[in-house]
C-alpha positions, -999 to +999 in steps of 0.1 A: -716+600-219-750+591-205-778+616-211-784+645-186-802+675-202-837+666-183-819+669-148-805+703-166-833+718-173-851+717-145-823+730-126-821+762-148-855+767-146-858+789-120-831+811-129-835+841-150-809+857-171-802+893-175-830+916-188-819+921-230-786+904-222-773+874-237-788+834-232-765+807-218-774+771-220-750+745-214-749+713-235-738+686-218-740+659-247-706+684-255-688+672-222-657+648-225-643+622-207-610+628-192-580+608-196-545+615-187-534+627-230-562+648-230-547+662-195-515+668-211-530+687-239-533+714-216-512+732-193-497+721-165-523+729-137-526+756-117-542+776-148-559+801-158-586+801-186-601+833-196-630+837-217-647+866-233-682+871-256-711+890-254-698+917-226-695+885-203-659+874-188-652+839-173-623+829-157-613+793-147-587+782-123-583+750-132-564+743-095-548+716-080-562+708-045-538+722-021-544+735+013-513+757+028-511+794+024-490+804-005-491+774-025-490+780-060-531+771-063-536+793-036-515+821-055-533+816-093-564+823-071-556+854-059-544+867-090-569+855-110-596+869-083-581+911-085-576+908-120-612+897-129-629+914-100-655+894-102-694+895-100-700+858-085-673+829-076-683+796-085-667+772-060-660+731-058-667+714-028-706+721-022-736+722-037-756+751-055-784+744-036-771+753-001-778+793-022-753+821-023-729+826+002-743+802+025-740+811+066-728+782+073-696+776+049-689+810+055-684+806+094-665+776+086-642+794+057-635+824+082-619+801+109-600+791+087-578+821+077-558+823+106-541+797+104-512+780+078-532+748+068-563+751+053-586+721+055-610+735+027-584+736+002-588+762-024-620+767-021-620+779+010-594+801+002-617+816-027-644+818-006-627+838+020-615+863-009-648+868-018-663+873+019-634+899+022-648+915-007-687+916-006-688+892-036-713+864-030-702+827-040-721+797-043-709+756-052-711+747-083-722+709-072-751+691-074-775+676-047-766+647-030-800+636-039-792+643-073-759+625-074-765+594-056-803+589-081-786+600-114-750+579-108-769+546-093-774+520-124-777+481-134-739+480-127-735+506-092-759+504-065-760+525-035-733+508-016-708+509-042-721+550-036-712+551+000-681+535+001-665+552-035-674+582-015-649+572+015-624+564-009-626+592-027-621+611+008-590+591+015-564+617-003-586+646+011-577+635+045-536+628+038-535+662+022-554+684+050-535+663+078-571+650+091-551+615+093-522+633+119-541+623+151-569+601+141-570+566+127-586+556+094-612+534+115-622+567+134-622+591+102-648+566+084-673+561+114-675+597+110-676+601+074-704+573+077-723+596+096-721+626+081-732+605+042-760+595+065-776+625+071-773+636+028-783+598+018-816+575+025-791+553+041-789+535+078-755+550+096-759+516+116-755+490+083-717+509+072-703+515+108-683+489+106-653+492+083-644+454+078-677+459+055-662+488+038-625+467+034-648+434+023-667+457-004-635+470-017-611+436-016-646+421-036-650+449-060-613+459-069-598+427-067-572+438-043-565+446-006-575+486+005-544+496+021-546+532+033-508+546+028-513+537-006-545+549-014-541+578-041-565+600-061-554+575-086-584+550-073-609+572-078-591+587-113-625+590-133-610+557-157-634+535-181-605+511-197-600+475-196-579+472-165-595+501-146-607+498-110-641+494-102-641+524-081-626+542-107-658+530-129-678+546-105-658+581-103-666+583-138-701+580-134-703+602-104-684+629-130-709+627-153-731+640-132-712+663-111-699+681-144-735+675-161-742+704-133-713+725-130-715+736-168-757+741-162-744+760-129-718+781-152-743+792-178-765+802-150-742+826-136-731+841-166-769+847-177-770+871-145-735+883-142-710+898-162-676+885-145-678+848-132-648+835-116-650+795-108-625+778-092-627+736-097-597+713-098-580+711-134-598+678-147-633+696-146-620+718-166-607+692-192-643+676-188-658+713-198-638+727-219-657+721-254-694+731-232-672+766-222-660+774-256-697+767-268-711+793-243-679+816-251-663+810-278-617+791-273-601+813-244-588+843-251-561+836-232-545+814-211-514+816-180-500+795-150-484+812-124-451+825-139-466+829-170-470+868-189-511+876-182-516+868-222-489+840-229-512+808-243-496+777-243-480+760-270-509+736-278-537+745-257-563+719-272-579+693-257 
């Protein structure tokens, strides 16, 4: 794990904690990698960990990205949110610093709700729980600033960035149906735009996705076929035989979870219920920072599962 407690710091700086109540810093030299045994170790995701210290209650939905009403993410969510009533949700998908509730996602998240598909996934869904509710909610990711200086090195330059980014987007598309009437060549000239506008990049220099197909034939050794593009490409993986892009995920994840665990403790410094809601690896990535802040969870449960029922061997 590379170093980020400077970029931590300065993002908790400006945040102050409960008058006489307790300090939370988060200690990223604690966060893991992830690998699939480490995965296992846990329950089968959609989860619920909940922790307890200090008059402070955290709960994390370790989800799996899902988008259609009633789907068993969707469901953990819900229960998860009226049990804990929380104080502040903590969501994936955005950054921190578009601030609490932000006008913008909200307007998106609300049309949304009518419909059976949602194309922001369980986030969305969180957030719209929340809005129902007068609870504010914020992202628990960091600047794209932030990412694309802190996850650049010797080995990953900023194209490598922009097109990991696209295909880390790939499954993101299959699963919210963006794919069901546009082509991939259409979904990455927008995508192209829209990292454009986030990153000190020219929109004109990536429009063209026989540069994007080049990059990845070059860097993965191996054609980029779109029907058989998986999360498994961008699986955060460090091991002899994994993929570049999956190289890069992992640095990317440093960072990303470097953030969420300084976001966390900030939240819990002002609040005394914190729900967050990430997909299940972040919490694998987290879990030793959490039960640092908090102490193991008091409890864990999927779905079907009694509210107090751990699993068998809950450690990672």
């Amino acid at each position: 794990m590379r170093p980020f407690l400077r970029p931590l710091v300065l993002l908790s700086a400006g945040l102050s904690g409960c008058a006489g109540g307790p300090s939370f810093q988060a200690d990223p030299a604690l966060l893991v990698p992830w690998t699939a045994a480490g995965q296992e170790r846990l329950p089968a995701p959609p989860y619920a960990a909940r922790y307890v210290r200090d008059g402070r209650s955290l709960t994390f939905v370790a989800s799996l990205h899902e988008h259609r009403s009633g789907c068993d993410t969707f469901r953990v969510v819900e229960r998860e949110f009226e049990r804990l009533d929380p104080q502040v949700v903590i969501l994936e998908g955005f950054s921190s610093a578009d601030g609490v509730s932000p006008a913008g996602y909200s307007k998106w998240v609300r049309g949304q709700a009518e419909g059976e598909l949602w194309p922001g996934g369980e986030a969305a869904f969180a957030a719209k729980l929340a809005l129902d509710a007068g609870v504010p909610f914020l992202g628990g990711e960091p600047s794209a600033e932030l990412v694309f200086r802190e996850a650049q090195s010797e080995r990953i330059g900023p194209e490598d960035l922009i097109y990991f980014f696209v295909v880390r987007q790939v499954p993101q598309w299959k699963r919210a149906e963006e794919d069901r009437d546009r082509t991939f060549e259409q979904l990455y000239r927008e995508m192209i735009r829209q990292l454009a506008h986030m990153h000190p990049i020219e929109a004109e220099a990536f429009q063209d996705p026989k540069g994007f197909l080049a990059w990845y034939q070059r860097r993965n050794g191996r054609a980029f076929v779109y029907d058989e593009i998986t999360t498994e490409q961008s699986a955060p993986l460090t091991g002899e035989d994994a993929l570049f892009t999956q190289r890069v995920s992992t640095q990317v994840g440093e960072v990303r979870d470097a953030h969420i665990a300084s976001v966390i403790a900030d939240q819990l410094n002002q609040h005394e219920r914190v729900l967050v809601v990430y997909g299940a690896g972040h919490h694998l990535v987290q879990e030793p920072v959490l039960a640092k802040l908090l102490g193991p969870p008091e409890s864990w449960s999927r779905l079907d599962d009694p509210p107090d029922d751990p699993p068998d061997d809950p450690e990672p």
